[in-house]
N, C-alpha and C positions, 0 to 999 in steps of 0.2 A: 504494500500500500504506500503509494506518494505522499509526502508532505501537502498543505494544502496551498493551495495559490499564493504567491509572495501578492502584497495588497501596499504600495505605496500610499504613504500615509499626505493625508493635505496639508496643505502650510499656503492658506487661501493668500493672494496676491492680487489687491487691486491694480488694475490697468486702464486709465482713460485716454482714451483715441477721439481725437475731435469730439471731443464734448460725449462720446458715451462712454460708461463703465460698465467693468466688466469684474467677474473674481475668476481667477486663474487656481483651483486649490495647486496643479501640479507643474506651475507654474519652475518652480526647485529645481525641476528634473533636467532644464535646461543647460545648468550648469554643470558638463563633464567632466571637470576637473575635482567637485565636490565631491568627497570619498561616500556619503550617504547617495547618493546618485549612483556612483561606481558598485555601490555594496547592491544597492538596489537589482542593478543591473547584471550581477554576477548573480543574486537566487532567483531571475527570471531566467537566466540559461541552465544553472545548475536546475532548476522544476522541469525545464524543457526537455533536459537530458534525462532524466527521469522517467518522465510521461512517454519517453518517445524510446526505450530502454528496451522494452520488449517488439520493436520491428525491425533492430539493427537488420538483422538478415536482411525483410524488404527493403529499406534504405538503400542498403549497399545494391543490391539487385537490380532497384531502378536507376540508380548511381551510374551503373554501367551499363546499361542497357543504352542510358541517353547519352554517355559518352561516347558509345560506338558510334552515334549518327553523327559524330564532329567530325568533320575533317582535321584533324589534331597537325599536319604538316601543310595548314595554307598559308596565303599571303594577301597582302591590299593589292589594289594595282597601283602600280609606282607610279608617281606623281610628279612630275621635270618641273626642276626650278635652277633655272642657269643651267649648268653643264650636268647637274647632278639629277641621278633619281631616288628622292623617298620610297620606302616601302616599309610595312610594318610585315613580319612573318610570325609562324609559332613553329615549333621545334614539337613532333611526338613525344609524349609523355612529360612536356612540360610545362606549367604552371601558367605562366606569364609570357605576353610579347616579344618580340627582339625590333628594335626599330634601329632603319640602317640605312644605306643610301650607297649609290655606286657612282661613280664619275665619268663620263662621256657614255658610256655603251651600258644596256644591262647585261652586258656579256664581261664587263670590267669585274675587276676584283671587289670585293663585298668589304665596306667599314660598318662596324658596327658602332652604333652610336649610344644607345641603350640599351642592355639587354634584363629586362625588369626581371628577372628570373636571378640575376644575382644580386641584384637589389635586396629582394627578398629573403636573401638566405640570412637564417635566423630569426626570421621573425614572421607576426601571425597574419601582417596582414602588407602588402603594399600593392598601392596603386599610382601609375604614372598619368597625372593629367591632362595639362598641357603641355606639347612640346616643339619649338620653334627654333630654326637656326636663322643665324642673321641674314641681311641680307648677301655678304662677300662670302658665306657661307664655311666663316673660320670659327664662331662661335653656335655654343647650342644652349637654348634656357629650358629647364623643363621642370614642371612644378610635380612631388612627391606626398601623397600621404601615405604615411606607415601604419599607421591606428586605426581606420575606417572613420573620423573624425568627419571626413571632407574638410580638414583644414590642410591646408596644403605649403609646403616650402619649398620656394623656386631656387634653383642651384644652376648655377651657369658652368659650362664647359668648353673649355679650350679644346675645339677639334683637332689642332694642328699638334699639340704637346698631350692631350688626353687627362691635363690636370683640372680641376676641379676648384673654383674661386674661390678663395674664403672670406664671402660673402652673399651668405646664404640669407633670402626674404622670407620671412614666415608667415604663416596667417592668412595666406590667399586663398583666393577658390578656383575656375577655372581658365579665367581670360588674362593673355598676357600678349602681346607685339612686343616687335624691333620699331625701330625707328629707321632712316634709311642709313644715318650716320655709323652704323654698326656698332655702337656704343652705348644706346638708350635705348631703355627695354622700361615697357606699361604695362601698369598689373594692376588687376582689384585686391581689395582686403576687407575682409570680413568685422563687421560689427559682435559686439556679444551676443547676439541674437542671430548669428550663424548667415545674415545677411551680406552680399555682396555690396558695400558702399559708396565707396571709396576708388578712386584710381590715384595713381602713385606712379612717381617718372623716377627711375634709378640709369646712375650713367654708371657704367664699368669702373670699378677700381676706387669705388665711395662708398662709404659704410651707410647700408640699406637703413639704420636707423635716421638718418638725416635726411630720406629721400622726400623730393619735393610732393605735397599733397596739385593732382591736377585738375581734380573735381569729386565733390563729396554731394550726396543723395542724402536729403534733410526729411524725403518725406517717407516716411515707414511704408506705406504701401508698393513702394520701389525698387528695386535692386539695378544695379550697371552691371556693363561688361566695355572691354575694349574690343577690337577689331580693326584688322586693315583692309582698304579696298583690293581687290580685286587687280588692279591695277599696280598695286605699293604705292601708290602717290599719296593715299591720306592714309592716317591714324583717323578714327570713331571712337568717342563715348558713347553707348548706347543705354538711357533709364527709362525701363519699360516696366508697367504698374497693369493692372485689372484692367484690361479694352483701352490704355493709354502709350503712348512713347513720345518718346525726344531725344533725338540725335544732335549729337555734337562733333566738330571737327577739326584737325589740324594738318598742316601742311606733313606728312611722314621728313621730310628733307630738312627741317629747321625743328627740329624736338623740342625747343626753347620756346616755340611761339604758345599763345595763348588757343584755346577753343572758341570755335563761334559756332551763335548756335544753327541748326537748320530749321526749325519750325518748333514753337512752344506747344509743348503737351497741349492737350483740352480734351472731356471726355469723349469717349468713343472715336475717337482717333489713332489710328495706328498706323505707322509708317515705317521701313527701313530702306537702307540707303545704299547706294554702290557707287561708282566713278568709270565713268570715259571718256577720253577726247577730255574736252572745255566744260562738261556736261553733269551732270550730278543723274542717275536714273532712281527714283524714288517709286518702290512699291508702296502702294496706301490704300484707304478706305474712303478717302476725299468725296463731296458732293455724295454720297451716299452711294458709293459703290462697293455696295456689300462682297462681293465676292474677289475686291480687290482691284486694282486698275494699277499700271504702269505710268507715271508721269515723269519726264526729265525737265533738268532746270538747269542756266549757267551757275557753275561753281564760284561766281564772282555776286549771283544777286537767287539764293538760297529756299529765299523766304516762299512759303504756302502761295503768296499772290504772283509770283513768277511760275508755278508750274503748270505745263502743258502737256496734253494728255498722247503720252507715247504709244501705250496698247490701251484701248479704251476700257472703261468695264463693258 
């Protein structure tokens, strides 16, 4: 006979958002570094191992049954950027990724750039998030969580020496760019509330603690992300909320310049952004085109009352 259900206890927590409140009893649980939270969480897997004690057999049966439908030796299609091709592969029988890249030919010799599988060893969990080489394609940034946390710590690497900066960013989540300078790399970082907020301009060979803030999300229903076009010519802020967005942009070539914006949130609007030519191509909901419409606008005059409608809805 099982133990009975672990039952976290309340520790009610007022919350008011625009003028309404709320009580949060398990509001606590947020905090994963609290050892009552950790405890917590250690007699909901120990009851689970438990309860679930007597099907190891099935477990394991279906375990394998679904693992024979993997193809356990495939790859991405490799992806050309400059001379080189990306490709992410997996190795039979093993665990994690290998992300790699070849130079002129995919008949060239194989660098491997990440191999998450030896990341891992020793420990119970790792996941590599994002991962980006610069543009001259001498560095690579790639963001790490070990813990299942989804907090993440980006680590930069010297392709050319295969050493590893000591100057590692913590606290990210998944969006990071180069800049075109090869030296400036843009990332979010998460609030206590496990939120993406934040973006943050780090130049190589500067202590991530003093990295310049490049725009911060004041309104809780929010989160950012970076991005670059399509093109490499711009860096995007992207804060997108419930049926809302707002894009922001900067020159990728001058990492120093400021963001402007593309069009102010307002509800039920929703839009995202790309670059060609002279041109900005902006997918959106505008004039009530529910299923979406293609509008382009000069990259010089941004705003909502400049756009003309590319593929119509």
């Amino acid at each position: 006979m099982t133990e009975p259900t672990p039952s976290a206890p309340k520790r009610p927590k007022e919350i008011t958002t625009h003028g309404d409140t709320r009580i949060d009893p398990w509001f606590w649980l947020r905090d994963v570094e609290d050892p009552a939270t950790l405890e917590y969480l250690r007699a909901e897997n120990a009851h689970t191992e438990a309860v679930m004690a007597p099907e190891e057999e099935l477990q394991e049966r279906l375990f394998l049954e679904m693992r024979a439908r993997i193809k356990e030796d495939d790859s991405t299609v490799p992806e050309k950027e400059g001379e080189y091709y990306y490709y992410t592969r997996f190795e039979e029988g093993k665990q994690y990724p290998i992300h790699c890249r070849k130079r002129g030919s995919l008949d060239g010799p194989e660098e491997i750039l990440i191999n998450v599988n030896e990341l891992a060893e020793g420990k119970d969990y790792t996941r590599v998030g994002s991962w980006e080489n610069s543009p001259d394609h001498k560095w690579l940034a790639y963001s790490v969580d070990s813990d299942g946390s989804e907090q993440y710590t980006i680590v930069i690497k010297n392709l050319e020496t295969g050493e590893l900066l000591d100057e590692a960013i913590p606290n990210s989540y998944y969006s990071l760019e180069w800049a075109n300078d090869n030296r400036t790399i843009f990332y979010d970082v998460l609030d206590e509330n496990h939120r993406p907020v934040k973006i943050f301009r780090h130049h190589l060979g500067e202590d991530p603690s003093k990295d310049e803030l490049v725009y911060e999300e004041k309104d809780e229903r929010f989160f950012v992300g970076v991005a670059k076009s399509s093109s490499q010519r711009f860096i995007f802020v992207a804060s997108s909320g419930n049926n809302m967005s707002e894009w922001y942009f900067m020159d990728g070539n001058d990492p120093s310049s400021e963001l402007t914006l593309v069009e102010p949130r307002r509800p039920d609007f929703e839009y995202d952004i790309d670059h060609h030519g002279e041109r900005f191509l902006i997918r959106n909901n505008g004039d009530g085109a529910r299923d979406f419409k293609v509008s382009e606008t000069p990259v010089s005059a941004p705003g909502f009352a400049n756009w003309r409608d590319f593929v119509p809805h």
